[in-house]
C-alpha positions in Angstrom: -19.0 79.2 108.6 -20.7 78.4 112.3 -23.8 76.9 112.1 -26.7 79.7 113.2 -29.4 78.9 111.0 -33.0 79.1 113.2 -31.4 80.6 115.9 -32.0 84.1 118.0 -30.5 87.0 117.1 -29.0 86.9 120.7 -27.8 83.7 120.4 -26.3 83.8 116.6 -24.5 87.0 117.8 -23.0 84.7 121.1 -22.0 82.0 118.8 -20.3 84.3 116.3 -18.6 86.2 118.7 -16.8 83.2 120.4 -15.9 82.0 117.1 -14.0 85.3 116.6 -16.5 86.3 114.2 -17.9 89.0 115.2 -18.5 91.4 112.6 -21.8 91.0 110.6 -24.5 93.4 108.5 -28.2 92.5 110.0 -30.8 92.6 107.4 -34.2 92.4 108.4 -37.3 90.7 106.2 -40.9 90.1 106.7 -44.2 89.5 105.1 -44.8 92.5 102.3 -48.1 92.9 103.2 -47.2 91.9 107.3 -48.1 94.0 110.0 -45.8 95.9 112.4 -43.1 92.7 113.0 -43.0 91.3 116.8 -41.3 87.8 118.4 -38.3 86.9 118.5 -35.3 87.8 115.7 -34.0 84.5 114.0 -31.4 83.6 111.8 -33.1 82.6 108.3 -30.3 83.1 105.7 -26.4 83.2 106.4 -23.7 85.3 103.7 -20.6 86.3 104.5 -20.4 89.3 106.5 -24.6 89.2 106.7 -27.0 87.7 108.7 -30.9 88.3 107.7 -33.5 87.8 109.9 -37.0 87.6 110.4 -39.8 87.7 113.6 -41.0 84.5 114.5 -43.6 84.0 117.4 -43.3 81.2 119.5 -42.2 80.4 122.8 -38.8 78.6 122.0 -36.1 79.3 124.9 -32.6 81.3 122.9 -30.3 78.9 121.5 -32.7 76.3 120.6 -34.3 75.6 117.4 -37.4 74.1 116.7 -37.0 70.4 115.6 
């Protein structure tokens, strides 16, 4: 499995595709009691076939994670 953990959307998607793995379900999570979700997409949990997400504010460039 390629290593995407904390990264953007963008640039999980980018890795995965040059891997030749390319076909993934995108599931989505957030706060329950969080308001409408803004920043930027990241990669917090990886199963096959399914990335899941989550909006993260900060100011990190794509690709990079935060140390």
């Amino acid at each position: 499995m390629i290593d995407v953990l904390g990264l953007t959307l963008e640039a999980a998607l980018a890795r995965l595709a040059a891997a030749g793995e390319a076909d993934y379900r995108l599931v989505y999570t957030r706060a329950p009691r969080g308001g409408e979700p803004t920043g930027a997409a990241r990669v917090v949990r990886v199963r096959p076939g399914e990335l899941t997400l989550a909006r993260f504010e900060d100011d990190v460039d794509a690709g990079e994670r935060r140390a």
